[in-house]
Structure formats: structure tokens, C-alpha cells
VEXMARLO-329349 format. One line per field, with one value per residue (C-alpha): residue number from 0; x, y, z. Coordinates in steps of 0.001 Angstrom, whole numbers, plus 500000, padded with zeros to 6 digits. Example, Ala and Ser with C-alpha at 12.3 -4.5 7.8 and 13.67 -1.06 7.14 Angstrom:
2
i	c(0, 1)
c1	c(512300, 513670)
c2	c(495500, 498940)
c3	c(507800, 507140)
This chain:
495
i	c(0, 1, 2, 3, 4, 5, 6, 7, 8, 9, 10, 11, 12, 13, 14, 15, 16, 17, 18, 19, 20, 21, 22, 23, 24, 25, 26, 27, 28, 29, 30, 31, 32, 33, 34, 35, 36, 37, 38, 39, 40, 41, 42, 43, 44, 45, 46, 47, 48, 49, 50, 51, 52, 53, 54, 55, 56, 57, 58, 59, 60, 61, 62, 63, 64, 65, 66, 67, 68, 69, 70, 71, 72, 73, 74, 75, 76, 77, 78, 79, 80, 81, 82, 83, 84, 85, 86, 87, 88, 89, 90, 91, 92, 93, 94, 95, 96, 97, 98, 99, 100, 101, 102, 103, 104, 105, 106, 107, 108, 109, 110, 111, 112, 113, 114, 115, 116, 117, 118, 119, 120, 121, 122, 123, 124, 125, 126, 127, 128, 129, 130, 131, 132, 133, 134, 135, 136, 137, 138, 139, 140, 141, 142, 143, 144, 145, 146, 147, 148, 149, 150, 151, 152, 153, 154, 155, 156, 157, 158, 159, 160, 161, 162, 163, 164, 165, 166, 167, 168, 169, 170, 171, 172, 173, 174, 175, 176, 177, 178, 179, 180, 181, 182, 183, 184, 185, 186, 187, 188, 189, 190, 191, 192, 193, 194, 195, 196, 197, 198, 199, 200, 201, 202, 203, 204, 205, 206, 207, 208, 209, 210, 211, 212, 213, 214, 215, 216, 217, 218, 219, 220, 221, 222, 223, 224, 225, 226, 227, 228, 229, 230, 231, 232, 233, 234, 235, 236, 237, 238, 239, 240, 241, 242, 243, 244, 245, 246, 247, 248, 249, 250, 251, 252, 253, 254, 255, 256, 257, 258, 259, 260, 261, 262, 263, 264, 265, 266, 267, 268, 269, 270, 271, 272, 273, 274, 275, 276, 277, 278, 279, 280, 281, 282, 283, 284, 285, 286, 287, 288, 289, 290, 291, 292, 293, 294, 295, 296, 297, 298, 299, 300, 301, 302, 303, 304, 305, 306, 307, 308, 309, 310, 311, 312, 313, 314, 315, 316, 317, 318, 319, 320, 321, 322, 323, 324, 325, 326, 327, 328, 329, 330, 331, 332, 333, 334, 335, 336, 337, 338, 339, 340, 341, 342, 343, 344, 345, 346, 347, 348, 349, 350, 351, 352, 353, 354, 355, 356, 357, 358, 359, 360, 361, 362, 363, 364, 365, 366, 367, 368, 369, 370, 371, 372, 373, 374, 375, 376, 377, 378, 379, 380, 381, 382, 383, 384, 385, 386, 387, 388, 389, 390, 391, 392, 393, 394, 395, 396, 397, 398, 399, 400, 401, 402, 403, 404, 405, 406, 407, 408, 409, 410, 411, 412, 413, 414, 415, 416, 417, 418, 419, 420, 421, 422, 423, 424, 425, 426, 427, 428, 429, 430, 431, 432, 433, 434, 435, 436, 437, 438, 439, 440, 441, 442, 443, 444, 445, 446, 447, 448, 449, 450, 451, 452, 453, 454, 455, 456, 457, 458, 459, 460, 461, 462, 463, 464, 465, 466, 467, 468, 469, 470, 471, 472, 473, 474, 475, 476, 477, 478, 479, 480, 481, 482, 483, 484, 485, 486, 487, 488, 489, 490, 491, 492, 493, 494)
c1	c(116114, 117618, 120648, 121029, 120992, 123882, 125926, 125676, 126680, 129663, 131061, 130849, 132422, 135246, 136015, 135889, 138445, 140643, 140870, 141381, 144562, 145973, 145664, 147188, 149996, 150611, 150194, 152795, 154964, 154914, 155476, 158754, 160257, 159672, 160933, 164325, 164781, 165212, 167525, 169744, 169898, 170441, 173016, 174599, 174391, 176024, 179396, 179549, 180189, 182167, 184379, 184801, 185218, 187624, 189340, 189620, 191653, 194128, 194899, 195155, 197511, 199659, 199813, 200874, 203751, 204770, 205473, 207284, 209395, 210674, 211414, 212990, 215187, 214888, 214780, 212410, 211370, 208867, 206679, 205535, 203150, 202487, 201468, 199086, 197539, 197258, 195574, 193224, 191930, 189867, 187851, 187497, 186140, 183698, 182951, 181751, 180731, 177378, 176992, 177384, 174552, 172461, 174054, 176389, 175137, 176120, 180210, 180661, 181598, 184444, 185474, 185852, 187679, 189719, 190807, 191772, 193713, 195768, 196634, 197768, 200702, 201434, 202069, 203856, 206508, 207117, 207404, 209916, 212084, 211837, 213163, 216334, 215024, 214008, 214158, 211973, 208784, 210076, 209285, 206242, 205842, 207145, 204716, 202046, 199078, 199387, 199016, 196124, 194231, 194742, 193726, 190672, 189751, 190754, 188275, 185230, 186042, 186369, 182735, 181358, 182215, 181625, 178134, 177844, 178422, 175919, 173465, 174314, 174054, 170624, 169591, 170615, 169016, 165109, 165699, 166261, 163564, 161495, 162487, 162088, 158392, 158233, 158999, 156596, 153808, 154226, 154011, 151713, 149386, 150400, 148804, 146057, 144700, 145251, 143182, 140322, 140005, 140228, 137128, 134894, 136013, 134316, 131242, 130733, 131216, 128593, 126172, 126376, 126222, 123083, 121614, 122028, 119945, 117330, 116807, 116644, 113976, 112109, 112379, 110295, 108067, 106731, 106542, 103191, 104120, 106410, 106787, 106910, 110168, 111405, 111432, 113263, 116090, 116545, 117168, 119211, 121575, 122229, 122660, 124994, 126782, 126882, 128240, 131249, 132028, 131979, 134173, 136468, 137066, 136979, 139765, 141769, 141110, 141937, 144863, 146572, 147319, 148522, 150676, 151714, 152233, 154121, 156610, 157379, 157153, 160194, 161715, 161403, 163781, 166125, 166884, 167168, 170338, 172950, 171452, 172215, 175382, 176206, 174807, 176211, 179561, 180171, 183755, 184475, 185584, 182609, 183137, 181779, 180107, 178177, 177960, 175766, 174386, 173100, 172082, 170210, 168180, 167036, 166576, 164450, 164363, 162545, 159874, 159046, 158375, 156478, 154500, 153786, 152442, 150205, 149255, 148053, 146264, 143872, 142936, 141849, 140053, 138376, 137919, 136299, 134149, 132768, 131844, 130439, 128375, 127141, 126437, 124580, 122178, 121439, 120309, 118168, 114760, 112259, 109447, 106268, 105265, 103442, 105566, 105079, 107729, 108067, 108507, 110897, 112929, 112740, 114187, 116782, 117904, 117536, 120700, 122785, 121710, 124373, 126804, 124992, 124620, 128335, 128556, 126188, 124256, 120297, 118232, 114432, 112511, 109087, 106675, 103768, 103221, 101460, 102535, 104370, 104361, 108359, 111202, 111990, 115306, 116145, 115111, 116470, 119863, 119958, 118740, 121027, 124101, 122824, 122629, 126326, 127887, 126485, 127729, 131032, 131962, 130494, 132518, 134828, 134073, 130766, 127064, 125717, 122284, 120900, 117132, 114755, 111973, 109519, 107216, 104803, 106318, 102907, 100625, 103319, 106627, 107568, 111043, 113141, 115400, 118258, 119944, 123284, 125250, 128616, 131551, 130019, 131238, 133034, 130440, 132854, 132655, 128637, 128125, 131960, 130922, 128277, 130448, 131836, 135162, 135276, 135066, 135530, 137473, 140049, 140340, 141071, 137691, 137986, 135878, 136065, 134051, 130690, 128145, 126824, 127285, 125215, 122400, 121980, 122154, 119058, 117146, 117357, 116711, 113323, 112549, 113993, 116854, 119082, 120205, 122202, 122346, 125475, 127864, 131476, 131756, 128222, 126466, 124653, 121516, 120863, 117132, 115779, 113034, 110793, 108385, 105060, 104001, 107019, 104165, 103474, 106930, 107523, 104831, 106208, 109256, 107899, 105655)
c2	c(129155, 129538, 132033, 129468, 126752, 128466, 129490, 125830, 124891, 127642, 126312, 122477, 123418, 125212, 122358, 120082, 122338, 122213, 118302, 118218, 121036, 118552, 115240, 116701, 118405, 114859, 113339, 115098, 115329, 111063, 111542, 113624, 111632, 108178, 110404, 110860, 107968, 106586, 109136, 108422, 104954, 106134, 107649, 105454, 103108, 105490, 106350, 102632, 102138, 105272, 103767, 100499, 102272, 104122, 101278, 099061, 101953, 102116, 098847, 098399, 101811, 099816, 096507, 098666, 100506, 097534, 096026, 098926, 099271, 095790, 095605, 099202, 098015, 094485, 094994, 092088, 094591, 095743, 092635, 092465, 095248, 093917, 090885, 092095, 094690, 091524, 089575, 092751, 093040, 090566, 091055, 094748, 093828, 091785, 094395, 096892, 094444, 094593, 097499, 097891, 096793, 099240, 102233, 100786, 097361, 097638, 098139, 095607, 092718, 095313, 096168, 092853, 092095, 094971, 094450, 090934, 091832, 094368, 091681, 089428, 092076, 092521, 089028, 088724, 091544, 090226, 086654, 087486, 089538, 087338, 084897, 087072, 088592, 092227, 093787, 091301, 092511, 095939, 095501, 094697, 097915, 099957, 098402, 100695, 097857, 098150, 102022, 102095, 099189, 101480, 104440, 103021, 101114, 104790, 106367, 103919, 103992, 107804, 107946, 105612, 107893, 111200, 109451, 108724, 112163, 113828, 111022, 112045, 115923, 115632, 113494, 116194, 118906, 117324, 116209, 120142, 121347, 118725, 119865, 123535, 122400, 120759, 123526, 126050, 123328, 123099, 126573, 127319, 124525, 125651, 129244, 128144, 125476, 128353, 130575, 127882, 127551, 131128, 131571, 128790, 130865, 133730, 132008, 131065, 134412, 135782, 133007, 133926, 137775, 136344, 134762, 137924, 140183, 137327, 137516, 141236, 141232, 138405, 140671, 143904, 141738, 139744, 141865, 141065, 137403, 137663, 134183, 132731, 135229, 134671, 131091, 131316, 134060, 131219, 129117, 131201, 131974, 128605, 128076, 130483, 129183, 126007, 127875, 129485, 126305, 124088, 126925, 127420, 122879, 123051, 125525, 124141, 120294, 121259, 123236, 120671, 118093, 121332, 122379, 118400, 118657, 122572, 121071, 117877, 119263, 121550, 118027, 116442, 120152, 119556, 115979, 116663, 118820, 115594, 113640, 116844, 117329, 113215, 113739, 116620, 115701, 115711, 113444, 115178, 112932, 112212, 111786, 108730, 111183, 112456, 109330, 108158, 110979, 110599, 106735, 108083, 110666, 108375, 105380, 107077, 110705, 110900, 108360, 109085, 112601, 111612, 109102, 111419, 113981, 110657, 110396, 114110, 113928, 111123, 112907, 115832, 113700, 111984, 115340, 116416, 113598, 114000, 117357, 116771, 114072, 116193, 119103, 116518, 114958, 118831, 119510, 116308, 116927, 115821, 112978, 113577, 109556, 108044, 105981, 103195, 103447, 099639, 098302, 100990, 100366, 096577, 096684, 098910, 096506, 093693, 094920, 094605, 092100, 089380, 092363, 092352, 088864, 088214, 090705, 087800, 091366, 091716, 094597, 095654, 098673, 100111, 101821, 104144, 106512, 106516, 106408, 109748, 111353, 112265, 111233, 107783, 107660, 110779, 108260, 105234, 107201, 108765, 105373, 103907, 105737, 105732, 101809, 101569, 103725, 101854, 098385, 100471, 101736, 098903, 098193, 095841, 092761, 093851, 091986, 095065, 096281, 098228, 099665, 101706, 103999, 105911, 108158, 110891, 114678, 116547, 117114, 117859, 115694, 112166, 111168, 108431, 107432, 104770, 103604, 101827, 100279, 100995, 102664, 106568, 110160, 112437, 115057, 117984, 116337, 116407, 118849, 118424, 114917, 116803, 118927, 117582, 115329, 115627, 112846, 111591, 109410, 107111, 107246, 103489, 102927, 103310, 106447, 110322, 112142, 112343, 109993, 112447, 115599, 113653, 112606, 116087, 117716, 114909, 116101, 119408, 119076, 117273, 120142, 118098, 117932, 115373, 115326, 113500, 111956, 110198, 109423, 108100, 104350, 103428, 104346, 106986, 107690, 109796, 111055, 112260, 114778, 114427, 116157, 114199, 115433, 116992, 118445, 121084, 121832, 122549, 124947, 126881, 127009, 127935, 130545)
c3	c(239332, 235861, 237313, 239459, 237034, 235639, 238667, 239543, 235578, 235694, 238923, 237416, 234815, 236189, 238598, 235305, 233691, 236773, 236790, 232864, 233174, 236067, 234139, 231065, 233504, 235243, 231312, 229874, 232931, 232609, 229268, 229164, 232165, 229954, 227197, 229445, 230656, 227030, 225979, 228691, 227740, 224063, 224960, 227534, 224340, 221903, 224525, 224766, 220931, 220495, 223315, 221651, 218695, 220083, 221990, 218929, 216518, 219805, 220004, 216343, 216159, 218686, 216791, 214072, 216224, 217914, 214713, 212634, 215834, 215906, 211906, 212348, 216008, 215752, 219454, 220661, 223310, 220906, 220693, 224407, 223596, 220124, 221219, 224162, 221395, 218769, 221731, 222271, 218965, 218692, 222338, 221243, 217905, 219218, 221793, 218980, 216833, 218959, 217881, 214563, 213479, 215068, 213321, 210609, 209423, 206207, 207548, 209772, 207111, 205749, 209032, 210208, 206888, 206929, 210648, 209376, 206510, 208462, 211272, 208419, 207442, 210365, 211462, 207932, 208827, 212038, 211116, 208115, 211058, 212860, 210739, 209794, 206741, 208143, 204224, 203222, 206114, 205261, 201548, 202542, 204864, 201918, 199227, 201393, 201539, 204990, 205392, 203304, 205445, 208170, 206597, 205482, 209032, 210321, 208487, 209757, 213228, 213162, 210785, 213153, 216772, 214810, 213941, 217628, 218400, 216333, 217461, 221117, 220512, 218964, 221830, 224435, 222203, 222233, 225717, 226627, 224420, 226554, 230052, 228750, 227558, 230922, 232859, 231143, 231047, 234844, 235585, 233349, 234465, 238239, 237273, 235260, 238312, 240692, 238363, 238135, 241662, 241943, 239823, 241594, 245013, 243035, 241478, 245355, 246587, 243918, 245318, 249114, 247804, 245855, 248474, 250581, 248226, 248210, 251512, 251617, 248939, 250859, 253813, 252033, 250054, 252875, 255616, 256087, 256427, 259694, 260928, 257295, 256860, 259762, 259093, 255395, 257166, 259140, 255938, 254094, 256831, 257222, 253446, 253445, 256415, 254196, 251212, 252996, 254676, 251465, 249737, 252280, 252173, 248557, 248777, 251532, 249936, 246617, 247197, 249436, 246391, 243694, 246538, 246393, 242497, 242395, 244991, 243274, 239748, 241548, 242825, 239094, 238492, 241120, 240046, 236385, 237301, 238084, 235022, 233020, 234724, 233309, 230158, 228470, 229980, 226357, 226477, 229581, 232426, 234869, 238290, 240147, 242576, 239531, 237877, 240767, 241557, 238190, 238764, 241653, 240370, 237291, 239128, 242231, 242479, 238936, 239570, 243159, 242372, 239213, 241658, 244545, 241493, 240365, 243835, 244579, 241123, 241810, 245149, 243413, 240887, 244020, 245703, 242434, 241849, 245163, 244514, 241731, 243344, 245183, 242547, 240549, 243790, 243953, 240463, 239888, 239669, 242477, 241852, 244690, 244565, 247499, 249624, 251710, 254274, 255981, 252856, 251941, 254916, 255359, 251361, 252894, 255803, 253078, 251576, 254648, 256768, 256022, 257135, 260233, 261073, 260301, 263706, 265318, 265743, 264549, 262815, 263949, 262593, 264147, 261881, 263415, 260751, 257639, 254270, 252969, 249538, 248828, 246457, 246602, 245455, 247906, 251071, 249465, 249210, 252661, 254403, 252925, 253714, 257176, 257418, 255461, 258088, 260979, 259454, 258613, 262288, 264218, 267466, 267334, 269248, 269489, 268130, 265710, 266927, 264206, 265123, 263019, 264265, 262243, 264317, 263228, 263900, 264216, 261116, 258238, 259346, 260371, 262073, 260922, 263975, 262809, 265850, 266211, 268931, 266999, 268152, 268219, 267715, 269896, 270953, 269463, 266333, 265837, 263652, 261979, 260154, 258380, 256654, 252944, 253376, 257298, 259453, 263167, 265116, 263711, 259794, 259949, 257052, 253461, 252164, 251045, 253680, 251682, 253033, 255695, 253570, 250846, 253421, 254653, 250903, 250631, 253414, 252372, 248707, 249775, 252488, 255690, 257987, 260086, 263538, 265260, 269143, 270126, 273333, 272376, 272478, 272535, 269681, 267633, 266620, 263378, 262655, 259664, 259655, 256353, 255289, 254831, 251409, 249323, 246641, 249404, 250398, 246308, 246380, 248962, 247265, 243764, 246227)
């Protein structure tokens, strides 16, 4: 019992360490694409300023040309474009001015003022050409005020984009080291899940083997006992039937969602490539193909591969759970109490008889056995799975006629018989809807698979079984075999 104990413990613990590697896989994986998506608007932020920044010292540099061509030509040619720049100056100011707070609050009242002053000169020269006095604006050219305004607005603007740049560079650089850390995180976590599973496949191998040798060495120490052996080789083969059906869906269940998360982890790859392609552009021109190729891949590639990897990792936590479930109904220690079955079972109908009257259906039970000695909780589980399921699948259009039956089974076992008028099981699918997350007919109900599996783990634990009688369309009728005192069936086992 205690190598069990710990076989059971090992394999608990592996499937704990599985789900714990995939929610900090699917954690991190959230948190780099958040991570992304705010660098790309960083830095969709920071080309905007540089380009106003930009944009401004152009039009300023041809205010400034405009007007030392028309005191140089006097050719009135020269202030069309001076005038559209002068007109421009003030929309891109405001333009950057948006942004200078952000990352230069402390120049935007000497830009602005600066910007000002340099307009003022200008429209001084002009105005004094204008007015037939072209020495006198360029005096004013020559006294140099004007050069060094520009000089000194030149050297903010250019600060201010080769600020930007840096900005943007360093941006790029974490965002790489991220993907990089994503990519090894993903494969890593890939391996390590595949290695878990691996290992409960093994734990579950050592148990059939296990199992084997113990019914060998049942086999040579009771030989003496032939019909008592007999009856445990039956057991065991079936247990290990059981065993290499349950590993073979926990493998097969399991896999199915990290297959899920490898492929979209390689999707979350495969549209980081046109955001990079955007991104680290770095000045160069950008298609529009790539800009939206780009839009595309942030706005719904990224997030419906990071969804479909949420979605795959809560059914493997539910898959998990179940087991688990399962693992712990197993381990829980049995309580012998007497038992008085009607009222066990009318407490048991209690619970869903509004379900069944809102079918304008009716439940009955028939009790001709005596009281039992067995684990309470074990019947009050298994009953009521049994009566949930029947509520669950009841036929459509149909009254639900749920009956109850409790006859005696000989000297050491009673039958339970719950009977339902509901919409059945296909007779191929009998023993199938016994087996842990498998079920029959239309999957139209909410639920993981586990109510049968758990009823029969029940029976079983308390030295039982359950069996099933059904016909498509009409009904089914599930019976559970139960011991009638569970202290004798534990001293057999301790035996």
C-alpha cells in the first residue's frame, strides 16, 4: 500500500508540474505579446515626433531660403514658397508641440520662442524689400541674429529626433531580447511538458508491470486457494486493462492541447516577422503591403494565437483537474457506517426533483433489502451522478420517468437499479462511456467525461461494480452492485 501511496503521489505530482510549466508558458507568452504591443505603439509615437520634428526644421529652412532669395533677386518669385512655408510653420509646430512634453518639456517654451523670433526677421527682411530698401533687410541678414536663431532651433530639433532614435533603438533591442526569451521559454516549456508526460507514461507502465508481479506472487502463494485466485486474476487483469486505457487517454487528451500550444506558439513566430519587418525599418521607407501586413499581425494574428494557446491551456487544466478528481476519490480513506438505504436514496431524489417535475415527469424508488454497512459518501456520490445524468440527457419532449430499485443479490450484495426513460446509449458505446473523458451520442451537454468514470472508480474502491442496460432512444438503466458489509470486503483486501 505505501509503494503505492507513492506511485499514486509521484504521478500527482508530475501531472501538477505539467499544468504549472503550461500556465507559466501561456503567462509569460501573454506577457511578452502585451510587452509588444506597447513597444510598437512607443515607437509608432516616437517616428511621429521625429517626423514633425523633422517636418518643422524643413519648412523653417524654406522660410529661411525663400526669404534670402528674394532680398538677394528681388525676384517676387521667391515668396510663393515663402509664404506657403510661413503658413506651415505654425500647423507643424503645433503638430510636435504634442509631443514635447513627453520627452523635452523643459524646451518647448524656447522652441516656441525661438521659432517666433526667427519668423519675426524674416518678415522684417522681406517687408523692408519689399518696401524698396533691400540693404536695409540685408543689414539685418548680415548682423547674423538670424543665423544663430537657426542654429540654435537646429540644434533642438536635431537633439530632439537623435533622442527619438536612441529611444526607438532601445525599444527594438528589449523587444528582441523578449522574443528571443520567448522563443527559448516555448521550446523549452514544449520539452519539459513532453518530458512530464513522458514520466507519468512511465510511472504507469511501472504500475501495470507492478501489478503483473502481484499477481504472479498471488498465483504461488495461494495455490491452495484456487477459486479465491482465480477470482483476484480476474481483478487485476481488468485493473490493468483500466490502467493502459486511462494512460493511453491521458496521453492522447493531454497531448492534443500542447500540440494546440507548439503550433500556435510557432504562429505567435510567424506573425512577429511583418511587425519586425515594420519596426526596425529603421528610416527606411515601408511599404503599405508591410505596413499592413504589420497592422494585421498586431491587431489579429498576435491575439488569436495567444487566445487559441489560452484556450488549449484551460483544457489541460480541466483535463487535469479531472484526473486529479479522480486520483483523490481513489486515495480517500473508506468509513464502514451502517446505512439505511430509502432514506439515503429518497435524500438523493430530494435534490432533483424540481428538475424532474419541470419535465412534467415523476420519480419512484422500491426498497426490498435491508440496511447495508458501506461508505456513505461513496453511494451518495455515485447515486448521485447517476440521477444528474438522467435529468441531463432526458428526451426532449418527453415527461422524465426516473425509477429506483434496490433488490438483495444473494447473501453478500444488493443491486441498485436507477432507471430512466431519457434519450439512451448506442449499444457500441456501453462500455466506451465508462472510460475517463468519453462519452456518447451528441456532445450537445456541458461536462468533461467524468461522471461515469467517477461512479465506477466508486464501486470499485468500495468492492462493487456497475452495469449498464440500454436500447437507443428509450432509456437506460445503470445498476450498481454493492457489497453488503464493506468491513468484510477490507479484510479481504488487507488478507
Amino acid at each position: 500500500m505505501t509503494a503505492r501511496t507513492g506511485r499514486d503521489g509521484t504521478t500527482t505530482w508530475l501531472f501538477l508540474l505539467g499544468a504549472v510549466l503550461i500556465a507559466v508558458l501561456a503567462s509569460l507568452a501573454t506577457f511578452i505579446s502585451i510587452r509588444a504591443e506597447q513597444t510598437f505603439q512607443d515607437i509608432v509615437d516616437e517616428r511621429a515626433m521625429r517626423r514633425h520634428a523633422a517636418d518643422l526644421l524643413s519648412v523653417l529652412q524654406d522660410v529661411e531660403i525663400g526669404q534670402r532669395g528674394f532680398l538677394i533677386t528681388l525676384d517676387p518669385s521667391y515668396l510663393e514658397p515663402y509664404e506657403d512655408a510661413l503658413a506651415r510653420v505654425p500647423v507643424e509646430l503645433e503638430a510636435l508641440a504634442e509631443d514635447i512634453p513627453r520627452v523635452a518639456g523643459e524646451l518647448d517654451g524656447e522652441l516656441r520662442a525661438l521659432v517666433g523670433r526667427r519668423l519675426e526677421i524674416a518678415a522684417e527682411t522681406v517687408a523692408a524689400a519689399r518696401a524698396g530698401n533691400a540693404e536695409a533687410g540685408r543689414a539685418i541678414v548680415a548682423a547674423g541674429e538670424g543665423r544663430a536663431t537657426m542654429d540654435r532651433i537646429r540644434a533642438i530639433l536635431s537633439g530632439m529626433i537623435e533622442a527619438s532614435d536612441a529611444r526607438n533603438a532601445a525599444a527594438i533591442a528589449a523587444q528582441h531580447r523578449l522574443n528571443v526569451i520567448l522563443q527559448i521559454l516555448s521550446v523549452a516549456g514544449g520539452l519539459a511538458a513532453i518530458g512530464v508526460i513522458g514520466a507519468a507514461v512511465l510511472v504507469l507502465r511501472r504500475q501495470i508491470a507492478a501489478l503483473r508481479r502481484a499477481d504472479e506472487d498471488m498465483r504461488r502463494l495461494n495455490a491452495s486457494l484456487e477459486e479465491r485466485v482465480q477470482q483476484r486474476t480476474i481483478d487485476l487483469i481488468a485493473a490493468n486493462q483500466e490502467v493502459q486505457r486511462f494512460a493511453y487517454i491521458v496521453t492522447h487528451d493531454l497531448r492534443a492541447p500542447l500540440v494546440n500550444i507548439m503550433g500556435f506558439t510557432s504562429e505567435l513566430e510567424a506573425a512577429l516577422k511583418p511587425l519586425q519587418a515594420y519596426v526596425l525599418a529603421d528610416g527606411a521607407p515601408v511599404s503599405e503591403s508591410d505596413i499592413r501586413d504589420a497592422r494585421t499581425a498586431a491587431a489579429e494574428d498576435l491575439p488569436e494565437a495567444l487566445e487559441f494557446i489560452r484556450s488549449s491551456t484551460r483544457k489541460m487544466d480541466g483535463l487535469i483537474n479531472a484526473i486529479l478528481k479522480i486520483s483523490r476519490d481513489g486515495r480517500r480513506e473508506l468509513r464502514p457506517v451502517p446505512v439505511d438505504l430509502e432514506e439515503l436514496i429518497r435524500q438523493s431524489l430530494d435534490s432533483v426533483q424540481h428538475q424532474i417535475a419541470e419535465t412534467g415527469g415523476e420519480a419512484s424508488m422500491s426498497v426490498r433489502a435491508p440496511g447495508i454497512v458501506s461508505d456513505r459518501l461513496a453511494l451518495e456520490q455515485a447515486l448521485g451522478n447517476l440521477f444528474d445524468n438522467a435529468v441531463k440527457y432526458a428526451k426532449p419532449g418527453r415527461p422524465l420517468r426516473l425509477s429506483v430499485r434496490v433488490t438483495s443479490e444473494g447473501p453478500r450484495m444488493i443491486a441498485i437499479e436507477v432507471e430512466d426513460n431519457g434519450r439512451g446509449i448506442r449499444a457500441e458505446d456501453h462500455d466506451r462511456v465508462f472510460d475517463l473523458f468519453r462519452r456518447s451520442g451528441a456532445q450537445d451537454k456541458p461536462g468533461e467525461g467524468i461522471g461515469l468514470a467517477h461512479v465506477r472508480t466508486l464501486m470499485r474502491n468500495i468492492g462493487g461494480e456497475i452495469t449498464l442496460r440500454s436500447v437507443e432512444g428509450q432509456g437506460a438503466t445503470f445498476t450498481l452492485h454493492v457489497p453488503t458489509d464493506l468491513r468484510r470486503v477490507l479484510d479481504e483486501v488487507k488478507a
